[in-house]
C-alpha positions as CSV (number, residue, x, y, z in Angstrom):
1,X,126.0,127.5,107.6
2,X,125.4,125.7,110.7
3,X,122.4,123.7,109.5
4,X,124.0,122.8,106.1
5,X,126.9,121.8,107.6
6,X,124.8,119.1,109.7
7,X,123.3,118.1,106.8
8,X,125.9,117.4,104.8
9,X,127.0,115.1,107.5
10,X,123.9,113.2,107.8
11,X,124.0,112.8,104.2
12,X,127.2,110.9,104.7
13,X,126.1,108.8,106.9
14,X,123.4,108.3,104.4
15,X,125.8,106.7,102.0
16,X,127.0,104.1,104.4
17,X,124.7,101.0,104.9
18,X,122.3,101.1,107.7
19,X,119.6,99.2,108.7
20,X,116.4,99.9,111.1
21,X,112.9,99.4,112.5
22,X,109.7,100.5,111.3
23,X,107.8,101.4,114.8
24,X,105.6,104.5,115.4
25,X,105.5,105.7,119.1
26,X,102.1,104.8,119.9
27,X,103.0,101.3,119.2
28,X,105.2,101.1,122.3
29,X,104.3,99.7,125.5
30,X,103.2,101.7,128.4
31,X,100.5,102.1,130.7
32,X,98.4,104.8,129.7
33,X,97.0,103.5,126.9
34,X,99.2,104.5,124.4
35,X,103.3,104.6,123.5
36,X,104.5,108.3,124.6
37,X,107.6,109.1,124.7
38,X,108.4,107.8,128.4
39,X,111.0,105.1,129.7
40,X,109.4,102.9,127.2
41,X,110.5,104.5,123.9
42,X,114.2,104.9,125.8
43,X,114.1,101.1,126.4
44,X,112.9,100.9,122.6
45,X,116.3,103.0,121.8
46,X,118.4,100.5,123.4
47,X,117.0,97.6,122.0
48,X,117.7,98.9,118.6
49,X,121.0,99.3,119.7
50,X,121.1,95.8,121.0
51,X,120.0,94.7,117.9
52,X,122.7,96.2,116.0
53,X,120.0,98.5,114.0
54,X,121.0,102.4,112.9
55,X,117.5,103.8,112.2
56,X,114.3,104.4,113.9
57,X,111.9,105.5,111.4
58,X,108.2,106.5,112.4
59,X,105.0,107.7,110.5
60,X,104.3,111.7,111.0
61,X,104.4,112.5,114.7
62,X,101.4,115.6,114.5
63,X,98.2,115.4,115.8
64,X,96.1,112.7,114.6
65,X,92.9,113.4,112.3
66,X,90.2,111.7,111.3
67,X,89.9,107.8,111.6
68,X,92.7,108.6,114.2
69,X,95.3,108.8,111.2
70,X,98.5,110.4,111.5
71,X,97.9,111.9,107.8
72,X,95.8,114.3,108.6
73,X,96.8,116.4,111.4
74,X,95.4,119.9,112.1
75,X,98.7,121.2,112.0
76,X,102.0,120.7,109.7
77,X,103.8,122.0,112.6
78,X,102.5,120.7,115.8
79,X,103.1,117.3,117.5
80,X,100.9,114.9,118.6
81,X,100.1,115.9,122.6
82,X,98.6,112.3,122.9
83,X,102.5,111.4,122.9
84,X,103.8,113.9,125.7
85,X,105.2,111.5,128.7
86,X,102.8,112.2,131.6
87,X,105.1,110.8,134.1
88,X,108.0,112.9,133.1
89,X,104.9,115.8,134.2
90,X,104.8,114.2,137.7
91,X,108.3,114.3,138.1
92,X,108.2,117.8,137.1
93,X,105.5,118.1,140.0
94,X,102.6,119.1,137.8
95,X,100.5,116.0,137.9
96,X,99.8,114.0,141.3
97,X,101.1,109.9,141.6
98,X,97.4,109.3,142.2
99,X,96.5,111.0,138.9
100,X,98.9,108.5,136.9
101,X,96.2,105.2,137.1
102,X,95.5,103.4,134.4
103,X,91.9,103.5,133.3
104,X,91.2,100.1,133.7
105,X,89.9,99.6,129.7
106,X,93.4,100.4,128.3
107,X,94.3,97.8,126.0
108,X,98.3,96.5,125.9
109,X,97.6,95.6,122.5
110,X,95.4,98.3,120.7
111,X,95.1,102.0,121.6
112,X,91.6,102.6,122.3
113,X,91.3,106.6,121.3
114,X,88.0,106.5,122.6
115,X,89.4,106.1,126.3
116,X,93.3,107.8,125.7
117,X,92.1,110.9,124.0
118,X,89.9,112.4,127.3
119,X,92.1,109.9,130.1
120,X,95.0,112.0,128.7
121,X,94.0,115.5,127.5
122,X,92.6,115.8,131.5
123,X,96.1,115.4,132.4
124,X,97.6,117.3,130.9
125,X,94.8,119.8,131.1
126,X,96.0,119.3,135.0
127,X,99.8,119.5,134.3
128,X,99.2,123.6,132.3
129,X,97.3,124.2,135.0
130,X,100.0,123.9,137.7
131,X,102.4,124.8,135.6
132,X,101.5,128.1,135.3
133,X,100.1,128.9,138.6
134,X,104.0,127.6,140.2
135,X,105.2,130.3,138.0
136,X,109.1,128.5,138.3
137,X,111.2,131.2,136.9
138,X,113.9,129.0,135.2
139,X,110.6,126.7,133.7
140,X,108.5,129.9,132.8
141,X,111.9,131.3,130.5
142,X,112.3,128.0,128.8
143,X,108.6,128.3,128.0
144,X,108.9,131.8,126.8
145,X,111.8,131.3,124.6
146,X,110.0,128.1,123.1
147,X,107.0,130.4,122.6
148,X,108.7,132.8,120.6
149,X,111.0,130.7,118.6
150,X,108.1,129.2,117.6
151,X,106.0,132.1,117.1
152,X,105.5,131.9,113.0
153,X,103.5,128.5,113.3
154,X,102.2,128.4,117.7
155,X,100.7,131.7,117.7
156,X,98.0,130.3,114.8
157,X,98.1,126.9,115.8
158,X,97.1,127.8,119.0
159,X,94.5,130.5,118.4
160,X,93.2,127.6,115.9
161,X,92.7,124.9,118.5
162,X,91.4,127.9,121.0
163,X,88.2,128.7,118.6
164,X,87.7,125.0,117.7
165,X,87.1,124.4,121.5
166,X,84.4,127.0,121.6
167,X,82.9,126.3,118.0
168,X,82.2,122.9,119.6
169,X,84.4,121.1,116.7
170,X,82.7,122.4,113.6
171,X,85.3,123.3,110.8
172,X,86.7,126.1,110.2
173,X,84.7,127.1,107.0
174,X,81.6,126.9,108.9
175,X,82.8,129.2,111.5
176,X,81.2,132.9,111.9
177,X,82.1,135.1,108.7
178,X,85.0,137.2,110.5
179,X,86.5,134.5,112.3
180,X,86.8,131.7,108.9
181,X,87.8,135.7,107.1
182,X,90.7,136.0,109.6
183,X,89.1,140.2,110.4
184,X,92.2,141.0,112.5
185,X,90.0,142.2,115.5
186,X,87.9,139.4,115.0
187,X,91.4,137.9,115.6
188,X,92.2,140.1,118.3
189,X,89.2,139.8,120.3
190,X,89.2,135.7,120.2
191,X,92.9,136.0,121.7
192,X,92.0,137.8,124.7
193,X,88.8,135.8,125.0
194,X,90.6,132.4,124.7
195,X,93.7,133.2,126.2
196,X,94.0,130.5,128.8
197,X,93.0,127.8,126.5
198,X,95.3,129.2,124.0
199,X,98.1,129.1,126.7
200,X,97.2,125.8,127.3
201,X,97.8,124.6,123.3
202,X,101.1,126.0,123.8
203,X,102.2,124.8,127.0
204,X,101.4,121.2,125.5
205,X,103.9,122.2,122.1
206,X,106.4,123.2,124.8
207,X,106.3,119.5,126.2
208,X,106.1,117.9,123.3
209,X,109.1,119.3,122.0
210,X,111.2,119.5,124.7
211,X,111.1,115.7,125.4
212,X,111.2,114.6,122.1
213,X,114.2,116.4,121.6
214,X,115.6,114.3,124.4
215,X,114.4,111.2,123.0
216,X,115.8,112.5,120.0
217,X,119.4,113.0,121.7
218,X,119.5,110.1,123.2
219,X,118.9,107.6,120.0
220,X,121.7,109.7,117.9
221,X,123.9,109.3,121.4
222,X,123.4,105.5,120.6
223,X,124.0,105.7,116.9
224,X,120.8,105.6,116.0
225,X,119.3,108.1,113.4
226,X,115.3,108.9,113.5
227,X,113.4,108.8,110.2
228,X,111.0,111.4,110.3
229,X,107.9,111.4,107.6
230,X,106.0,114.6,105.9
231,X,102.5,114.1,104.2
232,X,102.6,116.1,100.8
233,X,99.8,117.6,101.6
234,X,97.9,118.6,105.0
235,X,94.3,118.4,106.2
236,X,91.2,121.0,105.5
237,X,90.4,121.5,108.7
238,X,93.8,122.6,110.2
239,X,95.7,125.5,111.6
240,X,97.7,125.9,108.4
241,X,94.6,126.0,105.7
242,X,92.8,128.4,107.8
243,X,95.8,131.0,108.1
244,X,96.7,130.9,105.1
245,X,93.7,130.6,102.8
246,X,95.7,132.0,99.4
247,X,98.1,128.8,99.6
248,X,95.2,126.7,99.2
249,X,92.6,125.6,96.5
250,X,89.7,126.8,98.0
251,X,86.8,128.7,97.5
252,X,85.9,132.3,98.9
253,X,84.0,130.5,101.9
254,X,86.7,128.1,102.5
255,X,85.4,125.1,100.9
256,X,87.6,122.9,98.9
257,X,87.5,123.1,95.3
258,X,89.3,120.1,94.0
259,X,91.0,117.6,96.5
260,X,93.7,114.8,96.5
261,X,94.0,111.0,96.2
262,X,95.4,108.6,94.1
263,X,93.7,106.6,91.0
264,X,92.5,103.3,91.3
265,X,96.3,101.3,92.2
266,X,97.5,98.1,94.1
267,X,95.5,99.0,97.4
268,X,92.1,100.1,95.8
269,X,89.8,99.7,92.6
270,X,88.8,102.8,92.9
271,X,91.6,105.0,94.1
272,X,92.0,106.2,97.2
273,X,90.0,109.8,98.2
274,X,92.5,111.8,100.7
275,X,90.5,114.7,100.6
276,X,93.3,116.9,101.0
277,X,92.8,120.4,99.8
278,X,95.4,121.1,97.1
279,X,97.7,123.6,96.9
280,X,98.0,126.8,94.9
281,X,101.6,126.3,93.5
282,X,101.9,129.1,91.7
283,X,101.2,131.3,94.9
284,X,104.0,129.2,96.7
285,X,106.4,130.2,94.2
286,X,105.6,134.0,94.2
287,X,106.6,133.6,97.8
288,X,109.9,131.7,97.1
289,X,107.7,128.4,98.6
290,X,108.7,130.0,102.2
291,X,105.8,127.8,103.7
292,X,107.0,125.0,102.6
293,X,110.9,125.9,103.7
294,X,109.7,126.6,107.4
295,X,107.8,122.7,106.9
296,X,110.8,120.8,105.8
297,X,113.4,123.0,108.0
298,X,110.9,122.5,111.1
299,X,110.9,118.7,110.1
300,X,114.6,118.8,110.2
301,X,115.1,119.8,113.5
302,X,113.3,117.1,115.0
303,X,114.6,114.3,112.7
304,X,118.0,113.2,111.2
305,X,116.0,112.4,107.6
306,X,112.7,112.4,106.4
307,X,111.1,110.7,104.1
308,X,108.6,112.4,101.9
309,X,105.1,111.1,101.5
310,X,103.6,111.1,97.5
311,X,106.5,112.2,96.2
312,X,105.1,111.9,93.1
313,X,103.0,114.4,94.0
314,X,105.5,117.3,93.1
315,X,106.1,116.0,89.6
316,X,102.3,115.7,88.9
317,X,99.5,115.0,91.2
318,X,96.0,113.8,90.9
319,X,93.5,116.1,91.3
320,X,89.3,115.0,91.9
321,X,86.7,117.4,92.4
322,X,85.6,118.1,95.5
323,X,82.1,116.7,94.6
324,X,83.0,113.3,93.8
325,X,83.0,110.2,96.2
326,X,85.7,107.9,95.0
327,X,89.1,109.1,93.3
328,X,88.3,107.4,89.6
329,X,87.4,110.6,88.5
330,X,90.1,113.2,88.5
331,X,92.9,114.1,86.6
332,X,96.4,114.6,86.2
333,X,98.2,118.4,86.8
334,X,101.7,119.7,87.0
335,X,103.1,119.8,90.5
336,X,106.3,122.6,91.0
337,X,108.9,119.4,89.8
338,X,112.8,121.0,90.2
339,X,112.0,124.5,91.3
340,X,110.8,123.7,95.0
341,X,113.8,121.7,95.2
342,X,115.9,124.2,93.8
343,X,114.4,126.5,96.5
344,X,114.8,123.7,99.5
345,X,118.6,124.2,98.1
346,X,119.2,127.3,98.4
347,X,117.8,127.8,101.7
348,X,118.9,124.2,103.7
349,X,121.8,122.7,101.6
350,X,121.8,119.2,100.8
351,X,118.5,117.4,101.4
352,X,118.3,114.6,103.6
353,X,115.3,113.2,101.5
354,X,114.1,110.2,101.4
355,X,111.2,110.2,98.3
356,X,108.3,108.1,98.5
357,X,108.0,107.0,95.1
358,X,105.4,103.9,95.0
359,X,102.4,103.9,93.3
360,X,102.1,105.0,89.7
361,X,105.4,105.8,88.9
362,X,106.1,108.2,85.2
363,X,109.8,109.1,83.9
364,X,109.2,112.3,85.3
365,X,108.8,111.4,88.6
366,X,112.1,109.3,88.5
367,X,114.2,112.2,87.0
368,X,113.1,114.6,89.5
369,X,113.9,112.1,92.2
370,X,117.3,111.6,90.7
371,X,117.9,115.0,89.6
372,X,118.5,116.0,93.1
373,X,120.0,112.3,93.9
374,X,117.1,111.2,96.2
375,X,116.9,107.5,97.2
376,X,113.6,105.9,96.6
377,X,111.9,103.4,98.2
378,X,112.0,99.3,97.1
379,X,109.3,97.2,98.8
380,X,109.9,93.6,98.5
381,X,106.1,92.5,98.9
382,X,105.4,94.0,95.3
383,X,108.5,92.1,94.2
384,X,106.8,88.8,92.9
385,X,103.6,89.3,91.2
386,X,105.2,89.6,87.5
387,X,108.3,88.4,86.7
388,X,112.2,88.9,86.7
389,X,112.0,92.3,85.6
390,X,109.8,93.4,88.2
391,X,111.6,96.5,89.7
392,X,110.8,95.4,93.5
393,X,113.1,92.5,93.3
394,X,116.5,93.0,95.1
395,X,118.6,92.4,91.7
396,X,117.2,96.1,90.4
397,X,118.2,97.3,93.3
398,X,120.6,100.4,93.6
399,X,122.7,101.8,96.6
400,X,121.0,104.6,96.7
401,X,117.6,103.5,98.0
402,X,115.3,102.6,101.3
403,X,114.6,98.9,100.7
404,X,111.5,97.6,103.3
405,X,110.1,94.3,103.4
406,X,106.2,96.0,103.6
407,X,105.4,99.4,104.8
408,X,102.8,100.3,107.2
409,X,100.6,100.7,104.4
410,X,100.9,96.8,103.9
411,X,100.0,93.6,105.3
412,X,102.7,92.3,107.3
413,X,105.2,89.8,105.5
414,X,103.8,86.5,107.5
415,X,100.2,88.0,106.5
416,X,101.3,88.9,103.0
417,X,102.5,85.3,102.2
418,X,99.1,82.9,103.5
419,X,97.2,85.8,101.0
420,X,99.5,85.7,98.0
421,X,98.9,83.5,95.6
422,X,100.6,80.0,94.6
423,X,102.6,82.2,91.8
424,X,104.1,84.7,93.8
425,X,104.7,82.1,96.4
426,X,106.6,79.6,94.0
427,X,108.2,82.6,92.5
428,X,109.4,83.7,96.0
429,X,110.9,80.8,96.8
430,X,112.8,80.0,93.7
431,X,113.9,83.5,93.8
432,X,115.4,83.4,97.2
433,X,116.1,80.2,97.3
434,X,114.5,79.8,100.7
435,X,111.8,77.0,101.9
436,X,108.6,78.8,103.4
437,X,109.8,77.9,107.0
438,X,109.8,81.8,109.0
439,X,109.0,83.5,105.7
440,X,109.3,86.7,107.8
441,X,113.2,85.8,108.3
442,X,113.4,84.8,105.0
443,X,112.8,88.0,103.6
444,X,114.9,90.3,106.0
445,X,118.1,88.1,104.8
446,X,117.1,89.1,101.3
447,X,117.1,92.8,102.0
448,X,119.6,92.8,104.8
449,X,122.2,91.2,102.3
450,X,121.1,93.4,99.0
451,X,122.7,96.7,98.0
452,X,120.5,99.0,99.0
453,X,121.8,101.4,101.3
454,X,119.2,101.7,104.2
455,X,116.9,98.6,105.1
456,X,114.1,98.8,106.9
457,X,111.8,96.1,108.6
458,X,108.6,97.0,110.2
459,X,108.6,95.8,113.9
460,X,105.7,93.2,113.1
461,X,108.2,91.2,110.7
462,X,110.8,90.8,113.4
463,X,108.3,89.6,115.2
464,X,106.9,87.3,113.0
465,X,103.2,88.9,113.2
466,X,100.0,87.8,111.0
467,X,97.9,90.0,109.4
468,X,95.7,91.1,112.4
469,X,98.6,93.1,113.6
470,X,98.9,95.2,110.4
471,X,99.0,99.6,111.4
472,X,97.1,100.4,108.6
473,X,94.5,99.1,105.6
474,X,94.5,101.4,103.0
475,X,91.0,102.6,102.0
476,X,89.3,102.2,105.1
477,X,88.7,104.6,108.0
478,X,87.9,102.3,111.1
479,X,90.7,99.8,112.9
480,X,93.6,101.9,111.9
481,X,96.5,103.4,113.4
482,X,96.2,101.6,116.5
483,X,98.2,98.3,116.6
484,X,101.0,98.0,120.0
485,X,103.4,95.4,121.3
486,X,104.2,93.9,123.9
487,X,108.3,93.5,125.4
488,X,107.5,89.9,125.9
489,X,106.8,89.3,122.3
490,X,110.6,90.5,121.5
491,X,112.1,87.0,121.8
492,X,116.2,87.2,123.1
493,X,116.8,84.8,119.9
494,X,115.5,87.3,117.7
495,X,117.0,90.2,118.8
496,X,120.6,88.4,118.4
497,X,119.6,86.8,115.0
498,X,118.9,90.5,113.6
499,X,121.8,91.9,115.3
500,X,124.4,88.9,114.0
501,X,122.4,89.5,110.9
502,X,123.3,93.6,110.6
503,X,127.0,93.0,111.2
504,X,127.1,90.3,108.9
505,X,125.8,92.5,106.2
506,X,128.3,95.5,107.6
507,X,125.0,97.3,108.2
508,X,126.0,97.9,112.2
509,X,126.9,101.1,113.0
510,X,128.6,100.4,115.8
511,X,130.9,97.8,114.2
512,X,134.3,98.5,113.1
């Protein structure tokens, strides 16, 4: 009753008028490479509070996948160790002072996985060794405990990463017969064998956690709510395929069958190829979807709301064989719609949902989201390439919505507007009635002042960033994910402009 209880709450808050910052944590400063969650993301808390903003909202915080994308983790479960705060490690005596310097290639402005992934992972390699050769009693219990409350998800995770090591990254389907079968002493045998690595896979959960629980205290201590995000669907080659093969469309060696994308849309002529294995939702609801109850509940503990990636995905979802190289040729098939909403109902309450409901948008897709009174998502980008019944533009706008200026799927607005064309441009400006003098500015007002709920404005815009600082270009695999800032590029004039902005708009939640 607890949890609902706490839901129900956030979802009040939910229905007063917020507005926040679109920032994933690698994007902060820092210098090791990479935003963690160090004094750097605490700083970031504060400014957000100095700029009168309610909501820190970040792309999926697991393990990042191929093409470094946050997307497609190994694990629905774990975080992403690349984030764990390695001075917080030092304090804790597990890591030297001279073991904290930079490498000298690390970038202030892009993270270079090629140099953070092994600069990092030896660290912390470093920190799990000390940690359990101190043996600190009052540490070691707070381990333990984490261990076993997190047993249904760490104990396979773990094991997973554990056999990767020594199968010298090959996937899981190519592993030996009784190890890809999951032959319990196969099992058995690789636990004993791996056991310190396997500690060590834990250990790092244990950090991760711990601190970003912290962080996470200290934003909602300072009125500020984090925005979580869940991918519909989860990699191939990951701890939660491999355990539990029946979930999955897959064949009896563990290959995909079919796999998912989108048609060809907005972002791509052809689609765009996830290559997500699908899932088996008719075994999910055999087993009252508890996989999918111990996701979004897991999700919920470590964020105040989430928002839901492809929600379209549960209405209907499109489905390309496995064969095929681009996503033109698949089809359409019936996701589980109101019954794995029904069933996040009866087990969590109220949903603190947000539904991610671009692309190629049917009626059934809006009357699930509304069924169960989700607020979708209004992108003001797409808001002038027709005319003025285009849904994107703030007059269709509902309270009950997540209004953004661009996504990090998106170009940023000061990049979106020198590429749009002298139509949408004209149209823009008529619309808002605005000259083209900081476009970026321009379009926060629009959203700030609009009825929509929650607003949201990627970092970038703020800023006033071209298109070279975009996180993400949909379709390709190289240059993603990887964009930072820098303190110095938040101007004073800014910050006070967006938080004068927010309490004029009665969007502050620290007003009264």
């Amino acid at each position: 009753m607890q949890t609902v209880s706490f839901f129900h709450n956030v979802l009040i808050m939910f229905s007063k008028r917020s507005s926040g910052i679109l920032l994933h944590p690698t994007s902060l400063p820092g210098q090791f490479g990479s935003g963690d969650f160090g004094s750097n993301s605490f700083k970031f808390i504060d400014w957000l509070a100095s700029a009168g903003q309610g909501d820190w909202q970040m792309l999926p915080l697991g393990e990042v996948g191929p093409g470094n994308s946050p997307y497609m983790s190994n694990s629905a479960f774990a975080g992403n160790v690349l984030m764990i705060d390695l001075e917080e490690l030092a304090q804790l005596g597990w890591l030297d002072a001279n073991e904290l310097q930079p490498h000298p290639g690390f970038k202030a402005e892009r993270v270079d996985y090629v140099l953070v992934v092994p600069y990092r992972m030896e660290r912390l390699r470093l920190a799990a060794q000390r940690f359990f050769a101190k043996r600190n009693a009052k540490d070691r219990a707070a381990y333990t405990e984490f261990c076993r409350a997190e047993k249904h998800w760490l104990d396979d995770y773990a094991l997973f990463k554990a056999i990767g090591e020594h199968q010298q990254g090959r996937m899981w389907c190519e592993w030996p017969a009784e190890l890809l079968k999951r032959d319990a002493h196969a099992l058995h045998e690789a636990s004993q064998l791996y056991a310190v690595e396997i500690d060590f896979w834990k250990f790092c959960q244990w950090c991760f956690a711990r601190q970003w629980l912290a962080l996470k205290q200290y934003a909602n201590e300072k009125s500020v709510r984090i925005i979580g995000d869940v991918p519909i669907f989860v990699a191939h080659h990951s701890a939660d395929v491999w355990a539990h093969q029946d979930l999955f469309e897959l064949d009896e060696n563990g290959h995909t069958v079919a796999v998912a994308g989108v048609p060809p849309d907005y972002f791509s002529k052809t689609g765009q190829l996830w290559g997500n294995p699908l899932y088996r939702w008719d075994v999910h609801e055999q087993s009252g979807y508890a996989w999918w109850i111990a996701r979004l509940e897991h999700a919920l503990r470590f964020f105040d709301l989430v928002r839901v990636d492809h929600f379209r995905g549960f209405a209907s979802y499109w489905s390309v064989p496995a064969n095929e190289l681009t996503a033109i040729n698949g089809q359409w098939l019936p996701g589980p719609g109101e019954k794995i909403f029904e069933a996040f109902q009866r087990a969590l309450g109220k949903l603190p949902i947000i539904a991610e409901d671009l692309g190629m948008i049917t009626p059934d897709v809006i009357e699930l989201r509304d069924k169960f009174n989700l607020p979708g998502m209004r992108i003001l980008q797409f808001a002038f390439g027709e005319d003025e019944s285009n849904y994107f533009l703030p007059h269709h706008y509902v309270a009950n919505s997540v209004a953004y200026t661009g996504t990090h799927d998106n170009d940023t607005s000061v990049g979106w507007w020198h590429t749009a064309s002298d139509r949408e441009r004209e149209f823009m400006l008529r619309y808002l009635k605005c000259d083209d003098e900081e476009i970026n500015w321009k379009m926060i007002e629009a959203l700030s002042g609009s009825v929509a709920n929650t607003v949201i404005f990627p970092l970038q815009d703020v800023i006033g960033l071209g298109s070279e600082h975009r996180m993400n270009f949909p379709g390709t695999s190289v240059g993603n994910w990887e964009w930072r800032f820098s303190w110095e590029q938040l101007l004073d004039q800014d910050t006070a402009r967006l938080e004068e902005l927010t309490t004029l708009h009665k969007r502050n939640p620290r007003q009264e």
